[in-house]
Residue frames as qw, qx, qy, qz and C-alpha x, y, z in Angstrom:
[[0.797, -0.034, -0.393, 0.457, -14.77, -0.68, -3.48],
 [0.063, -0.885, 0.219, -0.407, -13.36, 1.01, -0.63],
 [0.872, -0.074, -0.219, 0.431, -10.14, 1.31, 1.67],
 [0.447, -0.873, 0.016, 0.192, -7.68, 2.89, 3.05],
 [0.693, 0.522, 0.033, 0.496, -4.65, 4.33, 1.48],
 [0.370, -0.794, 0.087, 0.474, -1.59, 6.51, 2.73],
 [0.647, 0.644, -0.033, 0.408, 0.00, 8.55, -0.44],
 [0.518, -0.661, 0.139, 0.525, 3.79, 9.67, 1.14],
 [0.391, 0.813, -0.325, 0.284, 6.56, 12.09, -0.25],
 [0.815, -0.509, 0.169, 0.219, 9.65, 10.42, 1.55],
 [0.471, -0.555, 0.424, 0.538, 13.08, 11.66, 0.37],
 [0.275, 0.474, -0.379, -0.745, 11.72, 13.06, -2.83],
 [0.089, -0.034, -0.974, -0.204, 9.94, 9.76, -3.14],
 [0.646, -0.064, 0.358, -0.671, 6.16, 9.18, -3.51],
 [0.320, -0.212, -0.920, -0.081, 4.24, 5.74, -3.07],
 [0.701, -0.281, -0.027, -0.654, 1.01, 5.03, -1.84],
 [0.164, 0.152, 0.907, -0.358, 0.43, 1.96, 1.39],
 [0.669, -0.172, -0.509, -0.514, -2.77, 0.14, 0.19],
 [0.488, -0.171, 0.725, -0.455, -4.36, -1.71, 3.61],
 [0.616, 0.199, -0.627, -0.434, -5.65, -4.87, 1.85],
 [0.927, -0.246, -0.034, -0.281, -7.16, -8.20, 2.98],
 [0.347, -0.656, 0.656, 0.134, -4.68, -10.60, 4.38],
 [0.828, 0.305, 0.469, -0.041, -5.73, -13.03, 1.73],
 [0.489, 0.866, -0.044, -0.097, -4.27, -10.69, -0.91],
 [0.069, -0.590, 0.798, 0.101, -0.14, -11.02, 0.54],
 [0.806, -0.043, 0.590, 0.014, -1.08, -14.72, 0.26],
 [0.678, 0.352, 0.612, 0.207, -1.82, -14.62, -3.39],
 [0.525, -0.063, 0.471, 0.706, 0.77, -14.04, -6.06],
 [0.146, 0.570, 0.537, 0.605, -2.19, -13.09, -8.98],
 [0.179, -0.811, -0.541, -0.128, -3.88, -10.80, -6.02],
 [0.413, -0.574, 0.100, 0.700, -0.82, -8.98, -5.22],
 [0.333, -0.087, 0.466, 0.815, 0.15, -8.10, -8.56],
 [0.079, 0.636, 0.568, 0.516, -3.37, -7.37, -9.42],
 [0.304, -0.903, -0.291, 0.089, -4.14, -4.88, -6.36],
 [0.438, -0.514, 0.286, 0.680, -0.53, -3.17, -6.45],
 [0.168, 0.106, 0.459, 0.866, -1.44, -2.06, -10.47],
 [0.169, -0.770, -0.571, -0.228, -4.93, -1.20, -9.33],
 [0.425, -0.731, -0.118, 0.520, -2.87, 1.00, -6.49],
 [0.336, -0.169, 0.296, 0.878, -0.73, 2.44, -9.36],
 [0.131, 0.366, 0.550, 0.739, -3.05, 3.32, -12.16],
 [0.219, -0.825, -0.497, -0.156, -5.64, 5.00, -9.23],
 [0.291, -0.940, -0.043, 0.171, -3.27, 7.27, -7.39],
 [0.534, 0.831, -0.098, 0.117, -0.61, 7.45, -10.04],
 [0.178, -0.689, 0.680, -0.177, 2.71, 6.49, -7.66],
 [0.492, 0.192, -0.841, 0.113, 4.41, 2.93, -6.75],
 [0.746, -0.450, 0.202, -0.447, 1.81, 0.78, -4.28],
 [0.214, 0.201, -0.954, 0.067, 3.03, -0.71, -1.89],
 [0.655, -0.434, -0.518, -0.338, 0.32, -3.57, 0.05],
 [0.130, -0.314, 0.650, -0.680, 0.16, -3.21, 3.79],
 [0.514, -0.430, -0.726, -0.152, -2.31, -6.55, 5.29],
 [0.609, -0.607, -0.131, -0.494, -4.64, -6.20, 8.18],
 [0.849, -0.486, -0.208, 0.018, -2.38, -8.42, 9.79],
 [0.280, -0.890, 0.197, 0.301, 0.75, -6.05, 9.41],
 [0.604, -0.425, 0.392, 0.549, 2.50, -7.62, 7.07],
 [0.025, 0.754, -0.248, -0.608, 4.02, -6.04, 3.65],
 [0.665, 0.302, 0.577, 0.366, 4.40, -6.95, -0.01],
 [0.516, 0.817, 0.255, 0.041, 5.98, -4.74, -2.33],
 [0.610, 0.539, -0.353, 0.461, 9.60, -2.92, -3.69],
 [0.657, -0.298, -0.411, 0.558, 12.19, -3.64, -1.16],
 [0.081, 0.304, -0.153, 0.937, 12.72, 0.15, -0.98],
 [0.492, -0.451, -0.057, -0.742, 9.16, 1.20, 0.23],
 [0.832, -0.417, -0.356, -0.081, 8.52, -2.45, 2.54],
 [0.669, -0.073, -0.423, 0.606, 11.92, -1.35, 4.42],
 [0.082, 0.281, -0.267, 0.918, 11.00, 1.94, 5.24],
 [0.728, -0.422, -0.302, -0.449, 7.48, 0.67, 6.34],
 [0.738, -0.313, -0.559, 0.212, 9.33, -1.30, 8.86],
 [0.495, 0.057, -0.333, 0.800, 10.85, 1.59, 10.42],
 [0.318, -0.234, -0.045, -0.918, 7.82, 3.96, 10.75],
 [0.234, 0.256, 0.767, -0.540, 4.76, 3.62, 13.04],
 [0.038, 0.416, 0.814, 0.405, 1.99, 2.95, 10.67],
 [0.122, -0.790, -0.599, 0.051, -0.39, 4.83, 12.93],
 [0.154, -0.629, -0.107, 0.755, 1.42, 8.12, 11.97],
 [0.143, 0.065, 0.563, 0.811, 1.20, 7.92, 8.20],
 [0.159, 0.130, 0.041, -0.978, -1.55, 9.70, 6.36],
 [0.208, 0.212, 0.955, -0.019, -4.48, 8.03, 6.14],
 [0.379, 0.201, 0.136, -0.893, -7.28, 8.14, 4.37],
 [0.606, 0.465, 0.539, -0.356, -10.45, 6.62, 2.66],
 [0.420, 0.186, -0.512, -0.726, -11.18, 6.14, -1.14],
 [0.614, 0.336, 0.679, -0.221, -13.95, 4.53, -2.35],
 [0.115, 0.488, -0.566, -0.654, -14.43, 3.49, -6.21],
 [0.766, 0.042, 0.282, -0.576, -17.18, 1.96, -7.77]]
């Protein structure tokens, strides 16, 4: 598997933005299953961030997403077999 992931420190907060299919915000079981696949690989609250922009996860982290420019956070690659 591979993707794209931003891990932030915000006000002494860290979380990780998973980029995910937009199928995934659709569905309930695939949210909940990619958002503990986001925790247990990079060890912080994920939140989901779709291809088509929109958000799924704690109200804290999906409100500061709205307020930032996606295309400044840190991006990067993982890949995981």
């Amino acid at each position: 598997m591979r993707g794209e992931v931003a891990l932030i420190r915000e006000q002494g907060q860290d979380f990780a933005v998973l980029v995910v299919k937009n199928s995934v915000i659709s569905n309930a079981q695939a949210r909940d299953e990619m958002a503990e696949f986001g925790f247990r690989e990079f060890g912080v609250r994920t939140a989901l961030l779709s291809e088509d922009g929109r958000t799924w996860g704690d109200k804290d982290i999906v409100n500061w997403l709205e307020g930032v420019f996606l295309e400044q956070l840190p991006w990067r690659e993982f890949s995981m077999a």
